[in-house]
C-alpha positions in Angstrom: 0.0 0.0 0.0 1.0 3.6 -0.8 2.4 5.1 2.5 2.5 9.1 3.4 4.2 10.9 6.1 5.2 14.4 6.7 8.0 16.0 8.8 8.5 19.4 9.7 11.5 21.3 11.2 11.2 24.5 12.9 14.9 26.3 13.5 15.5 29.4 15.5 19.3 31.3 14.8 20.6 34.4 16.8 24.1 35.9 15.9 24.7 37.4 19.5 27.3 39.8 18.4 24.7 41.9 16.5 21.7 43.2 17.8 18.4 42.1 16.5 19.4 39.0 14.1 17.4 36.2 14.6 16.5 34.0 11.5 13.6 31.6 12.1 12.7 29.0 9.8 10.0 26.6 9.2 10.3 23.2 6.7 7.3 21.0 6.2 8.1 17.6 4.0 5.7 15.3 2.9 7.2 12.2 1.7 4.7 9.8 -0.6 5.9 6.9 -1.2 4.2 4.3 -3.9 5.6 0.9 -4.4 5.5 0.0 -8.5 6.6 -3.1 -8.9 7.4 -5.6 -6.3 7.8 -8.6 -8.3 4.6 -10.3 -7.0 6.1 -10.6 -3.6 3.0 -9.4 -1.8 0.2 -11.1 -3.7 2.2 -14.2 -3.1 2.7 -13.8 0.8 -1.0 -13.1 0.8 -1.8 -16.1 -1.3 0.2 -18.2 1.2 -1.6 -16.9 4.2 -5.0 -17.7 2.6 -3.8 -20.9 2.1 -3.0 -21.6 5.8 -5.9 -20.3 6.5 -8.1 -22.5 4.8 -5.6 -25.7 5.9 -6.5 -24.6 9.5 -10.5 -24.5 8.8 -10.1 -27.9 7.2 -8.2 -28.8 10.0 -10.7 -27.7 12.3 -13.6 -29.6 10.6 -11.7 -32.9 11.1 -11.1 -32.3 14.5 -14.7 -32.1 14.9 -15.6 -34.6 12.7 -13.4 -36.8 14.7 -14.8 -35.6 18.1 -18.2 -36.0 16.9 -17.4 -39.7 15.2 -15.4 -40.7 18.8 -18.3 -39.8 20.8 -20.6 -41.7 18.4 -18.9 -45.0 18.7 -18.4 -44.6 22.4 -22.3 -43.9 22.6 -23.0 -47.0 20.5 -20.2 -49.0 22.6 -22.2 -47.6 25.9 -25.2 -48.7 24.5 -24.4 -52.8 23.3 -22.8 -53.0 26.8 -25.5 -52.0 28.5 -28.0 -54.4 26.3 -25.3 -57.3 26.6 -25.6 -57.1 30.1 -29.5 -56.9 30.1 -28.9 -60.3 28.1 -26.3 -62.3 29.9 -28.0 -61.1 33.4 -30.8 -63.5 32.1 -28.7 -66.0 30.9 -26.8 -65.9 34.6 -30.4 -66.7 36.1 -31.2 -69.3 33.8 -28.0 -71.0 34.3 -28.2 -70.6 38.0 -32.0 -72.3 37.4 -30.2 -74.8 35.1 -27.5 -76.0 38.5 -30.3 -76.4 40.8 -32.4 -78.6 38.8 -29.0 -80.9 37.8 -28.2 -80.8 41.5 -31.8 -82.0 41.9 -31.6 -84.6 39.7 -28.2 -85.8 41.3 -29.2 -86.3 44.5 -32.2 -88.4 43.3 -29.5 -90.4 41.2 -30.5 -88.9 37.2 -27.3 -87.3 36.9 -23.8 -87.9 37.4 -20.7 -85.4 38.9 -20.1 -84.6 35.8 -23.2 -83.4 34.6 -23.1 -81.3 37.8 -19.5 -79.9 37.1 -20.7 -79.0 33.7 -23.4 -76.8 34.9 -21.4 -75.4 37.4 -18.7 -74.4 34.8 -21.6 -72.9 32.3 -22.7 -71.1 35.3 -19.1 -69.5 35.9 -18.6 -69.0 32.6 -21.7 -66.8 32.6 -21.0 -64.9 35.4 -17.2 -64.2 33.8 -18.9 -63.0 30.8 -21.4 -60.9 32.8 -18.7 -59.4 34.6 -16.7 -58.5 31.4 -19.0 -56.7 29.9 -19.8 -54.7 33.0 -16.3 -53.7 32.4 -16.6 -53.5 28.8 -19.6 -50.4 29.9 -17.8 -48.9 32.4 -14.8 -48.3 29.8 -17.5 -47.6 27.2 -18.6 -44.8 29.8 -15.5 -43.1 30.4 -14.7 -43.2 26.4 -18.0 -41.3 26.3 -17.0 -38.3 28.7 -13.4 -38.4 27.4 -14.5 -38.1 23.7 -17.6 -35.4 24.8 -14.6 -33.4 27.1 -15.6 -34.0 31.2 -12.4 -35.8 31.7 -10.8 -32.9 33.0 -9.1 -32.1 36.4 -11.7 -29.3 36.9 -14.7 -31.3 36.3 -13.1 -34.5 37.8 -12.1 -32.4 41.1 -8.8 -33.4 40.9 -6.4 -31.9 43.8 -4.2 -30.4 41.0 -3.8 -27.0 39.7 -5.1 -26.8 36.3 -3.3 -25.3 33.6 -4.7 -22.0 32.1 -4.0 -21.7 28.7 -5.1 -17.9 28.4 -3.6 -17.0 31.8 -0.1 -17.8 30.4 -0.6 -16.4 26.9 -1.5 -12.8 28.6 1.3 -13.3 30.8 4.0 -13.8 28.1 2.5 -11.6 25.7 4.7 -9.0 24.8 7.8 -10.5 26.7 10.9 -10.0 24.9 13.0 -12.3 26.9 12.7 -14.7 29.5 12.3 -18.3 29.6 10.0 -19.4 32.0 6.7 -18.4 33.5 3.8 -19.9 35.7 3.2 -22.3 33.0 6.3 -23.5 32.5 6.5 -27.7 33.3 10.5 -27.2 33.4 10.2 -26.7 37.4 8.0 -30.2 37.5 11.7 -31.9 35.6 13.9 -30.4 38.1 12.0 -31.3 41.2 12.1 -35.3 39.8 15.1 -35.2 39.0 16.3 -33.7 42.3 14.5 -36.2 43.6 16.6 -39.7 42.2 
């Protein structure tokens, strides 16, 4: 862009050896400068910064695209558990039903040990299963508030002092030296290391 400025001067002489001789005198300059040709060097920078800024939006997008995907299949993980363990719940009680009756039928002489042993070990295996997929929903559960952002130290209640992202930009904003400030992890090395 085409850039203007102006200076002035104001100058005041006296010759002491005569009387009255003063010479004041007043310049006013106004410099325009117009750049003519700048062999494309401008229009390229601002063809570059366009283009970063358009690779950051599509950046953006896929974050959230991701975030909103994540927290989809975690959802839908959430959701089988909780119907897997609706099912195998049932199948726990049936199989539970199953071991009395052989038990039953054992002490009346129907069935053998073995018979009972194999209920037994369908009845175990049940419960295992039951027991893995209350697992499976608890993980499902926290993937859910990791992927929707509550896995946080502030929301968790952690006794930990949070960072603050914008508390340490404004406070090395502007610095022109220095290497450390509030939110600097270097301290956190020093102290384990001091510490071996």
């Amino acid at each position: 862009m085409p850039s203007v400025s102006l200076i002035g001067r104001v100058q005041r002489d006296m010759d002491i050896s005569r009387k009255d001789s003063r010479f004041d005198t007043a310049e006013a300059l106004i410099n325009l400068e117009l750049p003519l040709y700048q062999a494309g060097a401008v229009y390229s920078r601002l063809r570059e910064r366009k283009q970063l800024v358009i690779e950051q939006r599509r950046r953006l997008d896929q974050s959230q695209n991701d975030a909103v995907e994540s927290a989809t299949r975690a959802w839908n993980a959430l959701d089988t558990a909780a119907a897997e363990i609706h099912a195998l719940q049932s199948q726990v009680q049936a199989n539970q039903l199953a071991l009395e009756g052989v038990e039953k039928e054992a002490e009346v002489g129907a069935r053998t040990v073995l018979d009972v042993l194999d209920a037994q070990q369908e009845l175990l295996d049940s419960q295992v299963t039951l027991v893995r997929s209350e697992r499976d929903e608890v993980v499902a559960a926290y993937q859910l508030k990791s992927s929707i952002g509550h896995l946080t130290a502030r929301r968790l209640d952690l006794p930990v002092t949070p960072y603050e992202a914008s508390r340490h930009y404004h406070e090395v904003r502007g610095a022109w030296f220095g290497g450390s400030s509030t939110g600097d992890s270097s301290a956190d090395f020093q102290a384990s290391g001091s510490g071996q």
